[in-house]
TIVEX-602601 format. One line per field, with one value per atom (N, C-alpha, C): residue number from 1; residue in one letter; atom name; x, y, z negated. Coordinates in steps of 0.001 Angstrom, whole numbers, plus 500000, padded with zeros to 6 digits. Example, Ala and Ser with C-alpha at 12.3 -4.5 7.8 and 13.67 -1.06 7.14 Angstrom:
2
num <- 1,1,1,2,2,2
residu <- a,a,a,s,s,s
atome <- N,CA,C,N,CA,C
px <- 513190,512300,513200,512850,513670,512900
py <- 494310,495500,496700,497750,498940,500030
pz <- 492200,492200,492200,492920,492860,492130
***
This chain:
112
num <- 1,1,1,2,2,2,3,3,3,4,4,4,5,5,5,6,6,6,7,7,7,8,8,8,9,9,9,10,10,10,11,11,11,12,12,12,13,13,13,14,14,14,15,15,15,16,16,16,17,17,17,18,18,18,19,19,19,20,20,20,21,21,21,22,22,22,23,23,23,24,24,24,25,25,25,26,26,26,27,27,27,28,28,28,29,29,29,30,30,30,31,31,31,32,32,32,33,33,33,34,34,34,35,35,35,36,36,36,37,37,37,38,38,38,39,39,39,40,40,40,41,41,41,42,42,42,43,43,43,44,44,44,45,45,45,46,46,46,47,47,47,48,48,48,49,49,49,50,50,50,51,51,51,52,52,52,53,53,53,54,54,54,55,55,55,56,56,56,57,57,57,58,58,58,59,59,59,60,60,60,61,61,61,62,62,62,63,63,63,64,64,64,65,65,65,66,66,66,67,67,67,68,68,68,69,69,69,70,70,70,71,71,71,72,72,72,73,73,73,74,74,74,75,75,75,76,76,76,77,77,77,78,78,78,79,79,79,80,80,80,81,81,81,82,82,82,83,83,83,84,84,84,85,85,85,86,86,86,87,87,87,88,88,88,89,89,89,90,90,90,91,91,91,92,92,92,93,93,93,94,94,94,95,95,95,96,96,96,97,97,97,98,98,98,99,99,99,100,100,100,101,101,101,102,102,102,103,103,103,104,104,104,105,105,105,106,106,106,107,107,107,108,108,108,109,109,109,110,110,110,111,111,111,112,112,112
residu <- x,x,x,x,x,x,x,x,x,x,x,x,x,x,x,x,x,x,x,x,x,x,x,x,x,x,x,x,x,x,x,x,x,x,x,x,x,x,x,x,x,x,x,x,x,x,x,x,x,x,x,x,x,x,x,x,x,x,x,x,x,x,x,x,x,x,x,x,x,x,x,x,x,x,x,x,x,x,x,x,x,x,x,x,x,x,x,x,x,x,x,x,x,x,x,x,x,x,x,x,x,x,x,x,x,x,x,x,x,x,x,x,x,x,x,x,x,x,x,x,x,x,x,x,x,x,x,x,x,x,x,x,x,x,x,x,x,x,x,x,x,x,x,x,x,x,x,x,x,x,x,x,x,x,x,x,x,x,x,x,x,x,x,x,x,x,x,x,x,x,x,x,x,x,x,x,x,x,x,x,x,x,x,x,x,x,x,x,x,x,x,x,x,x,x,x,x,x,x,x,x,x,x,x,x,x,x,x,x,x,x,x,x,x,x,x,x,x,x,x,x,x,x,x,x,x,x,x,x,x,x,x,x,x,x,x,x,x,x,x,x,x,x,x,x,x,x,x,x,x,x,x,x,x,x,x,x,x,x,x,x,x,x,x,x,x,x,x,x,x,x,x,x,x,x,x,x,x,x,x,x,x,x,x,x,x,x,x,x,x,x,x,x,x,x,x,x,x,x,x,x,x,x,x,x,x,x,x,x,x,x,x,x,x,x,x,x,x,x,x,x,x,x,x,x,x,x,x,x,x,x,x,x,x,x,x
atome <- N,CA,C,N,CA,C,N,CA,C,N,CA,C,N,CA,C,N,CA,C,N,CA,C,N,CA,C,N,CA,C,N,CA,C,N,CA,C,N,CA,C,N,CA,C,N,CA,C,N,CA,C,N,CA,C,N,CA,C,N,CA,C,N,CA,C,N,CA,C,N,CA,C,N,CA,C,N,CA,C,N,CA,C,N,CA,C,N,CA,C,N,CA,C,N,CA,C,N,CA,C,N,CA,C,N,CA,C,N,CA,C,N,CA,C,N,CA,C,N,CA,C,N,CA,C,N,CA,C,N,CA,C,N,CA,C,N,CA,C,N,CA,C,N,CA,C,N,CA,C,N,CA,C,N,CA,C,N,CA,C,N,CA,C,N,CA,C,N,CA,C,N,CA,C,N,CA,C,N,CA,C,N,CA,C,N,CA,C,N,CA,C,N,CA,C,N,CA,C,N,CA,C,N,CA,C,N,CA,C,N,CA,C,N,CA,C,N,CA,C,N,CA,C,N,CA,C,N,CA,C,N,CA,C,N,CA,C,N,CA,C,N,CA,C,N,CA,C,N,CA,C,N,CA,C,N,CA,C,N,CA,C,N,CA,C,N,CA,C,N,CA,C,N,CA,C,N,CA,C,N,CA,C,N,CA,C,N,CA,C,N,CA,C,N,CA,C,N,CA,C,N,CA,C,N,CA,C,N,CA,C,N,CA,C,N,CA,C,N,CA,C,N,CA,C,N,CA,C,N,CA,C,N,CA,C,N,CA,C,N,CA,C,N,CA,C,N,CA,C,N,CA,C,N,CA,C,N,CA,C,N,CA,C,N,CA,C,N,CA,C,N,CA,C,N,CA,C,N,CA,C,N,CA,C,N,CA,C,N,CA,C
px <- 477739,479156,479697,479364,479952,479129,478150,477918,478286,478756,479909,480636,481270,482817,482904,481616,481976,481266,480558,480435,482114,482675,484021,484885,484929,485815,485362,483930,483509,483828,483519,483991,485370,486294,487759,487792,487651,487753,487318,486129,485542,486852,486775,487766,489172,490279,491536,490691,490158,489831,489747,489044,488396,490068,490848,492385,492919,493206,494031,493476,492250,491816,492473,491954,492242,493603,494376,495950,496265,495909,496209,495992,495047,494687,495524,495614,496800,498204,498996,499974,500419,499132,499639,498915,497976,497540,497566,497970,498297,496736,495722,494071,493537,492354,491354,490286,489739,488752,487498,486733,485474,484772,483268,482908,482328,481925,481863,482735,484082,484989,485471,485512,486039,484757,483746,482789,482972,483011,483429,484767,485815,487034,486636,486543,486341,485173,484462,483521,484461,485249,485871,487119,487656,488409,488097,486695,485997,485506,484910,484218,485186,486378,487069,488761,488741,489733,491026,491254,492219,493443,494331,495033,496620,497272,497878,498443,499254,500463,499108,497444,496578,496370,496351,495892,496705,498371,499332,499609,499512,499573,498639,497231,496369,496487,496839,496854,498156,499029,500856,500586,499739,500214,498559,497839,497162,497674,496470,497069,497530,496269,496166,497784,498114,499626,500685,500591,501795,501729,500813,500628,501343,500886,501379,502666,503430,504844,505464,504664,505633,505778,504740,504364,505356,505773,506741,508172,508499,509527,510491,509919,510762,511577,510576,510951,511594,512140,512955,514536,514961,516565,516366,515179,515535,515784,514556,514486,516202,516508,518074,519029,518638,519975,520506,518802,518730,520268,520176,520937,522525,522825,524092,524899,524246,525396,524445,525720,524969,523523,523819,522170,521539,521125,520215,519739,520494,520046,519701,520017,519269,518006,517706,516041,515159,515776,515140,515332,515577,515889,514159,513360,511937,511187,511923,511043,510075,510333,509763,508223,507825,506626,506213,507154,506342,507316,506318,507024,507121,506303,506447,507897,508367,509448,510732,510582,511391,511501,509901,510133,510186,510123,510927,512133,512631,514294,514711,514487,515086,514392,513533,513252,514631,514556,515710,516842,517615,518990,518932,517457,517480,517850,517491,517681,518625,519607,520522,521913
py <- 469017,469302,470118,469860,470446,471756,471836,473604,474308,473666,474442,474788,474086,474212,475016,475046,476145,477334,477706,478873,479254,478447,478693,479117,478659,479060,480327,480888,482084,483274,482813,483611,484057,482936,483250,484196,483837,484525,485906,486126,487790,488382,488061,488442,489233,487605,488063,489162,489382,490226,491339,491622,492548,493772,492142,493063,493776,492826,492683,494121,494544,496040,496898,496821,497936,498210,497082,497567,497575,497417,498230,499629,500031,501626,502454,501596,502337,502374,501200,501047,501926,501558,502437,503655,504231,504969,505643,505632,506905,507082,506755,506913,505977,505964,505171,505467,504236,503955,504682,505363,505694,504297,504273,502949,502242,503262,502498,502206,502635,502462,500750,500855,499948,498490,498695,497492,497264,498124,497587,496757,497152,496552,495201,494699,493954,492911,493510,492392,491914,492939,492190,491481,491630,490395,489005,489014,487852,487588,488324,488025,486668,487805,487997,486967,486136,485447,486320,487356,488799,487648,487794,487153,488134,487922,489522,490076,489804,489979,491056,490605,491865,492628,492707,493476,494591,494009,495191,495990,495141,495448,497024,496111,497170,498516,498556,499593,500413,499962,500487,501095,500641,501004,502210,502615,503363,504511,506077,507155,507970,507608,507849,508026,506497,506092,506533,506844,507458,508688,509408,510605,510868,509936,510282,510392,508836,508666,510156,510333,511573,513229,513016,514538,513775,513093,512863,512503,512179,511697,513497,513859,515413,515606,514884,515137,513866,513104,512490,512602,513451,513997,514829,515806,516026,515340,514289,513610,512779,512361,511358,512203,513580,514521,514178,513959,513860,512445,511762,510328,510816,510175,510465,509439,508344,507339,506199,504805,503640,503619,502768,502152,502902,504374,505013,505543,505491,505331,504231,503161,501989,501960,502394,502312,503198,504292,505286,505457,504227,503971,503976,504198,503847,505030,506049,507296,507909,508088,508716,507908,506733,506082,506162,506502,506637,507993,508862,510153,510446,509894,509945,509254,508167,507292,508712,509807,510940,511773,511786,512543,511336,509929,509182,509255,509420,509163,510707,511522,513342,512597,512191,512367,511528,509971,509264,509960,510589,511169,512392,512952,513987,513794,512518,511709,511069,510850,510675,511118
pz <- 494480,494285,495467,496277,497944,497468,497335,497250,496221,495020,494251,494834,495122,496073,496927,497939,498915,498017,496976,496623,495802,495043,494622,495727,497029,497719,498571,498873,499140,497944,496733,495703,495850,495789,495922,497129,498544,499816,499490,498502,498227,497666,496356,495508,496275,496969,497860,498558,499928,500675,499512,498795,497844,497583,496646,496560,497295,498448,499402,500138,500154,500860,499751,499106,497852,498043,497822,497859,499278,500452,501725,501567,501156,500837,500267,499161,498065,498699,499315,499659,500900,501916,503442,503545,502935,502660,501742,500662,499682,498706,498826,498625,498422,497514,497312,498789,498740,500226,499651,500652,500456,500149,499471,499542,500906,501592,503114,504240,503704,504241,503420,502163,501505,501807,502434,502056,503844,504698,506141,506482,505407,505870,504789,503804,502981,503894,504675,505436,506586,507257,508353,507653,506689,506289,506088,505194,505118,506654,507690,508206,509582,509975,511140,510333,508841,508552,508576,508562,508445,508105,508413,507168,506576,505683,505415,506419,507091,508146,509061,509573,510147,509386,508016,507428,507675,507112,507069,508716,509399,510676,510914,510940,511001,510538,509344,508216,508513,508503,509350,510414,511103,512683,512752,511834,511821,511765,512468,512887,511696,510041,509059,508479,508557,507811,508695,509683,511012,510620,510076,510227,508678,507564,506154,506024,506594,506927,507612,508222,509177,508184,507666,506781,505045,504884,503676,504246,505423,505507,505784,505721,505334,504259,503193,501743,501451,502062,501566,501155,502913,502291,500932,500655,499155,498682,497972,497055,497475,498444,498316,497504,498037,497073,495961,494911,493858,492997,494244,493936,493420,492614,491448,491615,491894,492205,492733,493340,494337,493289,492042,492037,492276,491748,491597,492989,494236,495527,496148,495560,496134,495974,494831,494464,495212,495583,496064,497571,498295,499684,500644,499818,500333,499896,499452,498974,499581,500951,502030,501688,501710,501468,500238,499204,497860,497181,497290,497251,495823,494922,493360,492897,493774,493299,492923,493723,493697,492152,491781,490017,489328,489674,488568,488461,489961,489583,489619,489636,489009,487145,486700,485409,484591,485378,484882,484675,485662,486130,484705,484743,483523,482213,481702,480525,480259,481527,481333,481250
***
């Protein structure tokens, strides 16, 4: 029974780590991970107990994501232009990090 258990709870630990990289990538990075990029960070999560708060840390305060942040946050006073009224700028208060959030809300504003 005990070695079920700890294979269930290594399974689980793969799995979270597994996500939890993937969507650091996607989120602070903009990209899918090479696979040796994606199987090195996925070992030091399991390996090193990561827990989210390093993950995001790590990944934020990288030269990668300093560098992305800095090359979109240009395009954000556009994209704010776009804003027509409060809600539709509330949503779009984070554009600069997700630069697509910009042709959703010009498509919305269009349709409407």
């Amino acid at each position: 029974v005990k070695a079920v258990i700890g294979s269930h709870r290594a399974y689980y630990k793969l799995r979270v780590c597994q996500e939890a990289i993937w969507e650091a990538f996607r989120i602070f990075l903009d990209r899918v991970p090479s696979p040796e990029e994606y199987r090195v960070w996925v070992y030091t999560c399991q390996e090193e107990n990561l827990c989210m708060d390093d993950l995001a840390q790590n990944f934020s305060s990288s030269q990668e994501h300093l560098d992305l942040v800095a090359k979109v946050s240009g395009k954000r006073s556009r994209c704010s232009r776009m804003c027509t009224d409060t809600d539709s700028c509330l949503w779009i208060e984070h554009a600069h990090l997700f630069p697509w959030i910009c042709l959703l809300n010009f498509v919305t504003l269009y349709e409407n």
